[in-house]
C-alpha positions as CSV (number, residue, x, y, z in Angstrom):
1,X,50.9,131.6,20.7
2,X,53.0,133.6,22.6
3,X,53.5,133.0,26.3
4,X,51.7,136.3,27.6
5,X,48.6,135.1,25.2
6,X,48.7,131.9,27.2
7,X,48.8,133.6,30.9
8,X,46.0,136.1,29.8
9,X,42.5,135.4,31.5
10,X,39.5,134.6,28.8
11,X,37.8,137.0,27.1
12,X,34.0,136.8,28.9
13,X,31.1,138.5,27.4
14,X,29.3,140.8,29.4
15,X,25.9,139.3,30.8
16,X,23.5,141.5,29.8
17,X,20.4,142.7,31.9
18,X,17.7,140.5,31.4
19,X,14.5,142.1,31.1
20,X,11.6,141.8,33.8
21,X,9.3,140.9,31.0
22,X,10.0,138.8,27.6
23,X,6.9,139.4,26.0
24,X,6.0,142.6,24.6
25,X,2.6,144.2,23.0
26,X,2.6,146.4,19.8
27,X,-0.7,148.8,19.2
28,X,-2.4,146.3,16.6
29,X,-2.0,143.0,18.6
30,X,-3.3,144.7,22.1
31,X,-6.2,145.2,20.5
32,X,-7.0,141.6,20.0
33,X,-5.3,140.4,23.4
34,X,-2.2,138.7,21.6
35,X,1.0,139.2,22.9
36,X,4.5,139.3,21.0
37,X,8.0,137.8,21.0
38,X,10.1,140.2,18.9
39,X,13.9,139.9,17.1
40,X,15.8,141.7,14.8
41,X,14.1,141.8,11.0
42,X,16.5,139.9,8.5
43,X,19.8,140.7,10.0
44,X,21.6,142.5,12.5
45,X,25.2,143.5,14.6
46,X,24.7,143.1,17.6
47,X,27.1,145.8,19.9
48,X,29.6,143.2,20.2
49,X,30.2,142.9,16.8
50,X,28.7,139.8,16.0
51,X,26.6,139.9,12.7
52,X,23.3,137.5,12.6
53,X,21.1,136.3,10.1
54,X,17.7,136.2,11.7
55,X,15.5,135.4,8.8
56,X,17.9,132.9,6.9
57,X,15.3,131.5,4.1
58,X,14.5,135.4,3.6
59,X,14.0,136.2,-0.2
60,X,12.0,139.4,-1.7
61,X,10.2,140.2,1.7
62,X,13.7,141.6,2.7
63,X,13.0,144.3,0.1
64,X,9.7,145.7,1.5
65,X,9.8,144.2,4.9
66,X,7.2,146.3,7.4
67,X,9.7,145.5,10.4
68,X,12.7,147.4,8.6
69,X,10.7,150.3,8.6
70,X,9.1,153.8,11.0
71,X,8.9,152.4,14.9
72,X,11.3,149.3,14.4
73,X,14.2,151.5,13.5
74,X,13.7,153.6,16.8
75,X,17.0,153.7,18.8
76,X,14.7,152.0,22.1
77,X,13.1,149.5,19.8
78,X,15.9,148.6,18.2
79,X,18.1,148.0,21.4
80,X,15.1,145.8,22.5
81,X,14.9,143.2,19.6
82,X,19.0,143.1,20.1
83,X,19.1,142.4,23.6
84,X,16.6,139.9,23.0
85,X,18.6,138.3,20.3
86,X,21.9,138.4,22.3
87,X,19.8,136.3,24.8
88,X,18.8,133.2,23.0
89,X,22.3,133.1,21.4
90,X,24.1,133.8,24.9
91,X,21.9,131.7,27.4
92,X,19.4,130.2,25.6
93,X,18.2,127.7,28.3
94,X,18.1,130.5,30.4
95,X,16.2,132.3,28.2
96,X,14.0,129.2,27.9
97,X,13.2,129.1,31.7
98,X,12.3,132.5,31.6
99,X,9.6,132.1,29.1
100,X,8.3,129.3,30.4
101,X,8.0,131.0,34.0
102,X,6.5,134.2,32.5
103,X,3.7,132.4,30.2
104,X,2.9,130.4,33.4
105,X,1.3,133.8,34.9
106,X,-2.4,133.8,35.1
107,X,-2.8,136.5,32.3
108,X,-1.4,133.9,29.5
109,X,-4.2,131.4,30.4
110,X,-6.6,131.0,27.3
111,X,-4.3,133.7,25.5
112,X,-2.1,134.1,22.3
113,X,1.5,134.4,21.8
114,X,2.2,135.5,18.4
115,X,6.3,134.1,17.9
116,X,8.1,137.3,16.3
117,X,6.6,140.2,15.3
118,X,9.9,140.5,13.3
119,X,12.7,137.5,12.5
120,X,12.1,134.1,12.5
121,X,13.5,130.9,13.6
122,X,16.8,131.3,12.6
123,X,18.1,128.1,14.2
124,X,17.2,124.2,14.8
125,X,18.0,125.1,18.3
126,X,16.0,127.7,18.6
127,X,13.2,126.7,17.1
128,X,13.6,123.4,19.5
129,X,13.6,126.0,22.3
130,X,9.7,127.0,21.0
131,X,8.5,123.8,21.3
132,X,9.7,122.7,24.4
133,X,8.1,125.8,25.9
134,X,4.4,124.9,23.9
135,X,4.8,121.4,25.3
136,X,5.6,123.3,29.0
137,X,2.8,125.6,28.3
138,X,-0.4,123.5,27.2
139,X,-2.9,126.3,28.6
140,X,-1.2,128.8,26.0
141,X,-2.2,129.1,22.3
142,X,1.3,129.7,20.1
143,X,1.0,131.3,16.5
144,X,3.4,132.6,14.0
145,X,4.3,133.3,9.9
146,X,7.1,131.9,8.6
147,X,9.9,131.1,5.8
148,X,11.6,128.5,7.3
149,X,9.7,125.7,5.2
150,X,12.2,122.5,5.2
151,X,13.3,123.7,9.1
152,X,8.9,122.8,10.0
153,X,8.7,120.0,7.8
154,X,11.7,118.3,9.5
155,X,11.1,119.5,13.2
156,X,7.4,120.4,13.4
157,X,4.8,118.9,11.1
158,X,5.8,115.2,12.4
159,X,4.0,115.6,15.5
160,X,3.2,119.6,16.1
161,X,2.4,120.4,19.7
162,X,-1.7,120.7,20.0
163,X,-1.4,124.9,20.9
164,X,0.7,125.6,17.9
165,X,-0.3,127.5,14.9
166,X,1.4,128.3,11.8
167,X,1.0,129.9,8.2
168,X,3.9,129.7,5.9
169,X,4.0,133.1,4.5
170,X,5.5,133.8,0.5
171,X,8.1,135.8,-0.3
172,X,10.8,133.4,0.8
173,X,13.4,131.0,-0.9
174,X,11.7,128.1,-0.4
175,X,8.6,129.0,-1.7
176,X,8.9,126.8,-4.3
177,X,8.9,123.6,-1.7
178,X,5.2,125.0,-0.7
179,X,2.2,123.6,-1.8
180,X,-1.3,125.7,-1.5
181,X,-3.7,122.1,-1.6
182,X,-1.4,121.4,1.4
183,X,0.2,124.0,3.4
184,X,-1.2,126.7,4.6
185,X,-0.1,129.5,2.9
186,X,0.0,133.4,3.1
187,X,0.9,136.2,0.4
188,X,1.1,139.7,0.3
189,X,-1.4,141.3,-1.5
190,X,-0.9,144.8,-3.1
191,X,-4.2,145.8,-1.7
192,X,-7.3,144.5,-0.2
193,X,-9.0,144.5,-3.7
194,X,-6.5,142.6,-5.1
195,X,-7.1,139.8,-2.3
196,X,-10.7,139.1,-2.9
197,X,-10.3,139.6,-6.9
198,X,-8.2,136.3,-6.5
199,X,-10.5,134.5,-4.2
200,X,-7.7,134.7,-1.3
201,X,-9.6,135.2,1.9
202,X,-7.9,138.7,4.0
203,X,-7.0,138.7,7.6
204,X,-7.1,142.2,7.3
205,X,-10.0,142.2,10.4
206,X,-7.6,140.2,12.8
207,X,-3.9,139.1,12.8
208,X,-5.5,135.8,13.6
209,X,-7.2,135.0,10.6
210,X,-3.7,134.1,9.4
211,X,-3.6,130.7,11.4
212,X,-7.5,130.7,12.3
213,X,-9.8,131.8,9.2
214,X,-10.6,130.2,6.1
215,X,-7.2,129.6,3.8
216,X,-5.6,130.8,1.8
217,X,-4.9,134.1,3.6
218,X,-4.2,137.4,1.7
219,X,-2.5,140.3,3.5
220,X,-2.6,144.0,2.5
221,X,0.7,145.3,2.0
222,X,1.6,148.3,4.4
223,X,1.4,151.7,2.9
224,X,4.8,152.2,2.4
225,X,5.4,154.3,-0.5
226,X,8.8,153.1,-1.6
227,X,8.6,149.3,-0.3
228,X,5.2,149.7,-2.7
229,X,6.9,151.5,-5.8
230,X,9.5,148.0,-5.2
231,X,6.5,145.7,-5.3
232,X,5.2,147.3,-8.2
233,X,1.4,145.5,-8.0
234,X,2.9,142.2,-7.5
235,X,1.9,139.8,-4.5
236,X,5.3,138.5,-3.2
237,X,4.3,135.1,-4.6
238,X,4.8,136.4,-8.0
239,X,7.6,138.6,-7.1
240,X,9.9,135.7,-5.8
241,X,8.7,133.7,-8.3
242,X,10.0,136.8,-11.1
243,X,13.2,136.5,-8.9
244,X,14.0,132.6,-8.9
245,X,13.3,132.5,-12.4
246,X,15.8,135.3,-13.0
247,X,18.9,133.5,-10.9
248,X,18.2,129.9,-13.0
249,X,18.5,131.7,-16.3
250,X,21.8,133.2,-14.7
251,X,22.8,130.1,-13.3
252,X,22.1,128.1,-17.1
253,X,24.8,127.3,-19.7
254,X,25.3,129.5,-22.3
């Protein structure tokens, strides 16, 4: 290193502006009085370059994923879900206090908090981060679908905080570590039809049937046209399934 590179200051990263407000409400959840915590769907660069995996055990989903799609690709909307990323990867303590201040308003009393309307837990860390603000939060109910199967089994189902909800939703590499009898599961469906033709029960009527009706849970797919030509009548349990089976034939000896 030459002796200039040694004299020069450290490269700092901007702060960003926090916002006043972490938790956000989309059109469908107001309606039943949940509120959201939103990131990035599957991946993104973030302004500084940095590229992130936000949904790391993603698999077929990413193909006809509702969050990569109409109001999620707005330039505003966008922006949002980045800054909020850049946040838990920049100051993520400090975006822990902040959470746990804001949920201890009045308004979150009784409430939901549905954990990403887009990503997932894309770290230990993170996800540790979650259940530290459940734990601080007792009067607040937490829900969320996921894909990170061995990430819960390791970190949450040994002792799950009391207000925590979950549904581990197909469509993901590890489906093959899930178990229906056991786990409760969630599939998309091509239509409502084809949910109660296989004796799934919908949460169509409420986002909360995922984690609070009868299992397993059967969600209609969005009306997409091309994220439904890629489906192609499938639910993505059998889609993924189609998939996995295709990369161990690739993967045999000849």
């Amino acid at each position: 290193m030459s002796p200039a590179a040694l004299l020069a200051p450290p490269v700092r990263r901007r702060r960003p502006r926090r916002p006043e407000r972490l938790l956000t409400q989309n059109s469908e959840l107001r309606e039943e009085g949940v509120w959201n915590w939103t990131l990035p769907a599957l991946a993104a660069r973030l302004p500084d370059g940095r590229n992130v995996l936000t949904c790391p055990s993603a698999g077929v989903c990413a193909l006809a994923c509702y969050a990569r799609n109409g109001t999620y690709t707005w330039p505003g909307v966008r922006d949002r879900h980045h800054a909020n990323l850049a946040y838990v990867l920049d100051d993520l303590a400090g975006w822990t206090r902040q959470m746990a201040a804001e949920l201890a308003h009045p308004r979150h009393a009784g409430g939901w908090v549905r954990i990403h309307d887009s990503g997932d837990f894309l770290s230990a860390r993170y996800l540790a981060a979650w259940l530290r603000i459940m734990h601080f939060r007792p009067a607040v109910r937490f829900y969320c679908y996921t894909k990170e199967v061995s990430l819960f089994r390791r970190y949450v189902q040994p002792a799950p905080p009391r207000n925590f909800r979950w549904v581990f939703s197909y469509g993901g590499k590890e489906d093959h570590l899930l178990d229906p009898a056991v786990d409760r599961v969630a599939d998309v469906y091509p239509d409502e039809a084809a949910i109660l033709a296989d004796g799934w029960n919908s949460q169509d009527a409420s986002d909360l049937l995922a984690v609070l009706g009868p299992a397993p849970v059967g969600i209609p797919a969005n009306n997409i046209p091309r994220f439904r030509r890629r489906q192609a009548g499938r639910t993505f349990r059998q889609w993924q399934a189609e998939e996995d089976a295709r990369r161990a034939r690739r993967r045999a000896p000849a």
